[in-house]
C-alpha positions as CSV (number, residue, x, y, z in Angstrom):
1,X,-61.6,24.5,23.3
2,X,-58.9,21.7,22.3
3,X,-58.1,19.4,25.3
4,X,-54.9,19.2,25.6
5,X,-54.8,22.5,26.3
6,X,-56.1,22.3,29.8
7,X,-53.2,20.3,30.9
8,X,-49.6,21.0,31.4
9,X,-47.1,20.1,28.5
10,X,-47.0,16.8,30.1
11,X,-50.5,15.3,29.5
12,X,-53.2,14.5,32.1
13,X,-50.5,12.3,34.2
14,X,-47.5,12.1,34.8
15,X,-45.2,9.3,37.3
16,X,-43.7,11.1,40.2
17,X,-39.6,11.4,40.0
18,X,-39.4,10.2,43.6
19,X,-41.9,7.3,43.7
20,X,-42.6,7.0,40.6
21,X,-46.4,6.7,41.6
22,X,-48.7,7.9,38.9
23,X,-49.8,11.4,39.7
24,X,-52.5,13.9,37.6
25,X,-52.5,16.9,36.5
26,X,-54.2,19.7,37.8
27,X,-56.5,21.1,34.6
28,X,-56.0,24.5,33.6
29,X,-52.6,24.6,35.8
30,X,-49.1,23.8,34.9
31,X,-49.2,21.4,38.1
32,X,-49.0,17.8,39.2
33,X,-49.8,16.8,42.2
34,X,-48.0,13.4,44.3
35,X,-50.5,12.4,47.6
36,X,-46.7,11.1,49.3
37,X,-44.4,14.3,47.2
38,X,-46.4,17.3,46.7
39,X,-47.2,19.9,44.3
40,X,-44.5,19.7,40.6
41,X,-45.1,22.5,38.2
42,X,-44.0,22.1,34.6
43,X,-42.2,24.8,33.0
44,X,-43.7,25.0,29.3
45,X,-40.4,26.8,28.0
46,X,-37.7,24.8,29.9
47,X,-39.8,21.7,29.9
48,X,-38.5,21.4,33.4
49,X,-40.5,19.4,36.3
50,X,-39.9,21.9,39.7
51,X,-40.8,20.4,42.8
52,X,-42.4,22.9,44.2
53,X,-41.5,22.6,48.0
54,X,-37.8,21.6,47.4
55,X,-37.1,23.8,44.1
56,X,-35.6,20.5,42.6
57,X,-35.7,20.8,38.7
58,X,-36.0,16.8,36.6
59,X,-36.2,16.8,32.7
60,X,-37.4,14.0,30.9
61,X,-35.5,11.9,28.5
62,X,-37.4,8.3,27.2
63,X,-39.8,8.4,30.0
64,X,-37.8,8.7,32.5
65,X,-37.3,11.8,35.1
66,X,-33.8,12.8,35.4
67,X,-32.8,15.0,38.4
68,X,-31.0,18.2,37.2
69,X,-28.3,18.6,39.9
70,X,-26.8,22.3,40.9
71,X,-24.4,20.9,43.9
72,X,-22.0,18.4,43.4
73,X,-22.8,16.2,45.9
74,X,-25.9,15.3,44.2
75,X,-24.1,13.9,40.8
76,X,-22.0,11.7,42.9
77,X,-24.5,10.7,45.2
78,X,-26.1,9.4,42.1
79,X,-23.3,8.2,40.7
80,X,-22.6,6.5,43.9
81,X,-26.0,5.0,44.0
82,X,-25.5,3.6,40.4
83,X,-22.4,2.1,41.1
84,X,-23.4,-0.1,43.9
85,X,-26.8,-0.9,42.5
86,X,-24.4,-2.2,39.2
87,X,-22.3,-3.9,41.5
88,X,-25.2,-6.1,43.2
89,X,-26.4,-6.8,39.5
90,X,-23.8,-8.4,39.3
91,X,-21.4,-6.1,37.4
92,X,-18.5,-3.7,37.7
93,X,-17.9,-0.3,36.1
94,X,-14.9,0.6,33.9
95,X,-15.7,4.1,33.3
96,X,-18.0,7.0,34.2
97,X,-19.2,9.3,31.4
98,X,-20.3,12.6,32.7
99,X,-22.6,15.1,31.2
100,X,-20.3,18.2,30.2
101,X,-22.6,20.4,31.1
102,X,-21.8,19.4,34.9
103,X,-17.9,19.9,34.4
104,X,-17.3,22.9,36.1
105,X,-19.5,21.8,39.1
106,X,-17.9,18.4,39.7
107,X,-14.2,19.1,38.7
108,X,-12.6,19.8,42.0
109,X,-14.5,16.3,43.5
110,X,-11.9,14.5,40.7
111,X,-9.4,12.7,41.7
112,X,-6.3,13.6,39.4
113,X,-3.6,11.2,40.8
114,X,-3.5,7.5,42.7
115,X,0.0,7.4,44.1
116,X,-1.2,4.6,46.3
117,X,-2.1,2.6,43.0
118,X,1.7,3.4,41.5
119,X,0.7,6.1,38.8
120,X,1.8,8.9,37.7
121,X,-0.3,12.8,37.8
122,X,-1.9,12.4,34.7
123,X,-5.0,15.3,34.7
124,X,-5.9,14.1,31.6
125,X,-7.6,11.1,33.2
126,X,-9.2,12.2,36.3
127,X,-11.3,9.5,38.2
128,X,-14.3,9.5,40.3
129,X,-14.7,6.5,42.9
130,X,-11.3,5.0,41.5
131,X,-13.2,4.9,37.6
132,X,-11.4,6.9,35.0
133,X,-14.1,10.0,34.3
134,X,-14.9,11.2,30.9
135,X,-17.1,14.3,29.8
136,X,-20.0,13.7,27.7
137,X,-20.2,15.1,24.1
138,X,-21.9,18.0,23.4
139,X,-25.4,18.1,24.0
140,X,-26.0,19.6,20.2
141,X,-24.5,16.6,18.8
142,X,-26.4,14.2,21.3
143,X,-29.2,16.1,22.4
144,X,-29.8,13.5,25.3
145,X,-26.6,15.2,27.5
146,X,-28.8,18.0,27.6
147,X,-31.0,15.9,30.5
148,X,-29.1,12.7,31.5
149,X,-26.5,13.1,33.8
150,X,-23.9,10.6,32.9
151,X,-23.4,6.7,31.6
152,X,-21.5,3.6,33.0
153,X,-19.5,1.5,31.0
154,X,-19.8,-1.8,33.1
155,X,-18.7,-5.4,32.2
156,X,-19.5,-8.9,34.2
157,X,-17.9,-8.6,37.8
158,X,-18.0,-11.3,40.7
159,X,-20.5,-10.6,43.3
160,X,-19.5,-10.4,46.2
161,X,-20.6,-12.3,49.4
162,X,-22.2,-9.7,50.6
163,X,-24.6,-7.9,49.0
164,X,-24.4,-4.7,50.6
165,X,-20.5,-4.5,50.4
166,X,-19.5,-1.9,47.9
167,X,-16.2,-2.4,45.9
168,X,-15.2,-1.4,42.3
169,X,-12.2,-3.5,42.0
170,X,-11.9,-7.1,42.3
């Protein structure tokens, strides 16, 4: 009997998408299984990681677990997350790319005019946070849109004072 076929498509272990702890696999099962997280089962067709108690879905792209989102509020709470974490880096977006695939979930969360900024509607340039937004290509022309969930442009910023304060413009 070949080996690797008593594990799930992932190998023998796996790090956790939450703690990123290094977790096994059960053998002859299509499950990991975190001590902090639980039980995640690994969809051989999909190649999806499902947390089994929370029905969250992650795909893997470069060794890293990316969280497939079905509710806005988890893109930009991601989003949001990345933003600030670039910002205490030292840095400051200029753009956010999106994943198309997530277009018709986030679109009514875009901003499509600033008024209080002097501009014009312009729906060709909707914004997120105050960054202009852009969709991703698509995934058959990029395959890795098909499991990230978006990019940041960024360039040098000043760091603020306070390392917890969160502001995109400076």
């Amino acid at each position: 009997m070949n080996i690797a076929l008593q594990y799930p498509i992932f190998g023998p272990e796996i790090q956790c998408p939450h703690c990123r702890q290094t977790i096994v696999a059960l053998t002859l099962t299509d499950t990991y299984l975190c001590p902090r997280h639980g039980a995640f089962e690994a969809d051989p067709k999909t190649e999806d990681l499902v947390h089994l108690q929370s029905g969250r879905h992650w795909r893997q792209w470069e060794n890293v677990w990316y969280r497939q989102h079905t509710h806005p509020d988890g893109i930009r709470f991601e989003i949001h997350e990345a933003l600030d974490q670039l910002y205490t880096q030292g840095y400051r977006a200029t753009r956010v790319i999106i994943a198309e695939r997530y277009k018709t979930l986030i679109n009514t969360y875009l901003e499509r005019s600033a008024p209080w900024r002097g501009k014009p509607d312009d729906p060709t340039h909707p914004r997120l946070y105050g960054l202009p937004v852009e969709f991703s290509p698509n995934a058959k022309n990029d395959p890795r849109w098909d499991v990230i969930n978006f990019d940041l442009d960024k360039e040098p910023g000043t760091p603020s004072r306070h390392p917890h304060s969160w502001r995109l413009f400076e």
